[in-house]
N, C-alpha and C positions, 0 to 999 in steps of 0.2 A: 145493450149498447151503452157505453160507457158514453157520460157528458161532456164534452168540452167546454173548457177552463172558456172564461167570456170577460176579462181582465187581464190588465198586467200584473201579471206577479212579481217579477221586483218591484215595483209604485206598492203592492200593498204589504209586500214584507216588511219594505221601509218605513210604510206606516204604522204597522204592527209594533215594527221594533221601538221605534220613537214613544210607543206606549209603554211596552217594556222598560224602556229604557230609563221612562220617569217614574212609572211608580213600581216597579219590578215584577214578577212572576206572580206573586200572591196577592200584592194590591190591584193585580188588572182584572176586570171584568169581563166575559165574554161582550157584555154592552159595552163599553170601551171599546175593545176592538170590533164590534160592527160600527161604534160610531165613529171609529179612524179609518177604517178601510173601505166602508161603502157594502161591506157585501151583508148579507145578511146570513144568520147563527148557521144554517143550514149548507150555503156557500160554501162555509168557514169550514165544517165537520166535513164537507167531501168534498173538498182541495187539501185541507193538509188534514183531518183525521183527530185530532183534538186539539184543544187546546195550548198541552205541552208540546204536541209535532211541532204546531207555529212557533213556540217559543223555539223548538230547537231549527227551526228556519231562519228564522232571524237571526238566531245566535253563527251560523252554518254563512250567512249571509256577511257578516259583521268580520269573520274571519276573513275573508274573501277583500274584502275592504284593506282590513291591518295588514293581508296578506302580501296585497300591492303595497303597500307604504315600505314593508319589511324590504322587499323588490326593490324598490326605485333605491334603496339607501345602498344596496350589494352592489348594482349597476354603477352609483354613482361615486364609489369609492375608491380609492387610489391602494388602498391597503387593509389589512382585518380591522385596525385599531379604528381607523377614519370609519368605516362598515358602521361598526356600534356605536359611535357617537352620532353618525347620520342619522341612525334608526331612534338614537333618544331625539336628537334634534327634528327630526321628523314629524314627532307628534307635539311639540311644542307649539305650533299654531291652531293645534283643535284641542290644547289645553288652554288657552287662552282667548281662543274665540269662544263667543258669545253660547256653547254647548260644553263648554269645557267642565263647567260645574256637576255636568252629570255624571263624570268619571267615567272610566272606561267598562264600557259595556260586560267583559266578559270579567272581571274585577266584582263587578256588581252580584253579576250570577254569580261566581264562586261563593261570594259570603253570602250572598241569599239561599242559593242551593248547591253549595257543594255537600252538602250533608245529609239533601232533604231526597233526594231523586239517585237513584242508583245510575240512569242511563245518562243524566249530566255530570253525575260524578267522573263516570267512564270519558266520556268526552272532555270533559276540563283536564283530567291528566293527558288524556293525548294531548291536547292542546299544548300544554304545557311540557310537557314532552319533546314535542315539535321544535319550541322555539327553546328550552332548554338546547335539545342538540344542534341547533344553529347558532345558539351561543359559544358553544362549546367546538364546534368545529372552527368557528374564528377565530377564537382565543388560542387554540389548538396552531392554528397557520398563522396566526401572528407570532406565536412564541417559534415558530419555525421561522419566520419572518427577522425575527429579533425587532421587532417592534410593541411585543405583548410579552412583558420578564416572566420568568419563572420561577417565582419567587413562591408559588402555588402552581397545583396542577390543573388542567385546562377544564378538569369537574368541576373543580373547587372553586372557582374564578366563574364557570355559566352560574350558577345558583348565585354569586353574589351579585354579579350583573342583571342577573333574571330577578331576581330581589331587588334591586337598584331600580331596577325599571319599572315594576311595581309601585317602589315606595312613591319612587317619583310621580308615576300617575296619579296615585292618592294625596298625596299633597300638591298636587296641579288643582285638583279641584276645589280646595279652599283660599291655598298660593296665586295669586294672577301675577307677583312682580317677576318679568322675566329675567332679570339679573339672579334672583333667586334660584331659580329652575334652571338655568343656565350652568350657577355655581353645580349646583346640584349633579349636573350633565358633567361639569370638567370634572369635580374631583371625583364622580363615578370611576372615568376614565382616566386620571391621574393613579389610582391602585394600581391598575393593573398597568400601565406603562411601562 
């Protein structure tokens, strides 16, 4: 008979993650995460199975997170163009709050392990993927729109935006001045206008 789980599992994915998050995949210790989560090594191996499962929990977890943010900015947009600039503007307050410095979690994994693990490789391009073709479908209905020019076509324009939006993450973490970041957001979406 199979044991039941005796914790929250989101309270300890999130702890998990916030381990990952600081010192990434290779500097964490399985002692780390029993001392952030509470459970103990054996816990750990029959809830999620090693090590790297938990990493790809958190990581699984983290998406789920960005996932909504991407959401409230589609809901709350009047048009494709307004969409992509809510979605940079979105993340502009947990660039700047007090976690901002750790960079965006799944940014981190890529350079850490987009090279190192075949089954994060696999997930980081879906990922990537994902919000590539959500970029691309807006750009797409905005240039149908006439609010997104066509001066490039709707591929050409998600990769520089999906680019865009990376760079920006990345220089959020050392950047705090929000006029900076800001700029950063308008002439994003100045290109493509």
């Amino acid at each position: 008979m199979a044991r039941i789980e005796e914790f929250d599992r989101t309270l300890v994915l999130q702890k998990a993650m916030i381990v990952f998050w600081e010192k990434g995949f290779n500097g964490t210790s399985m002692q780390d995460l029993v001392d952030a989560t509470g459970l103990n090594r054996s816990s750990i191996y029959n809830s999620f199975g090693s090590k790297l499962a938990l990493y790809q929990n958190t990581l699984a977890s983290y998406q789920k997170e960005t996932g909504g943010q991407f959401q409230r900015a589609l809901v709350k947009a009047k048009d494709p163009l307004q969409a992509i600039r809510l979605i940079f503007e979105g993340f502009l307050p947990e660039i700047l709050g007090v976690n901002g410095s750790k960079g965006c979690f799944f940014m981190n994994c890529k350079a850490e392990m987009g090279n190192q693990e075949g089954d994060i490789r696999r997930w980081l391009l879906k990922t990537q993927e994902t919000t590539l073709t959500l970029f691309q479908d807006l750009i797409l209905d905005g240039q149908e729109q006439g609010v997104i020019n066509k001066k490039q076509d709707s591929k050409t324009y998600a990769y520089f935006i999906f680019n865009a939006f990376q760079g920006y993450r990345m220089t959020g973490i050392l950047v705090k001045d929000r006029t900076i970041l800001q700029n950063i957001i308008d002439n994003s979406i100045a290109v493509i206008s």
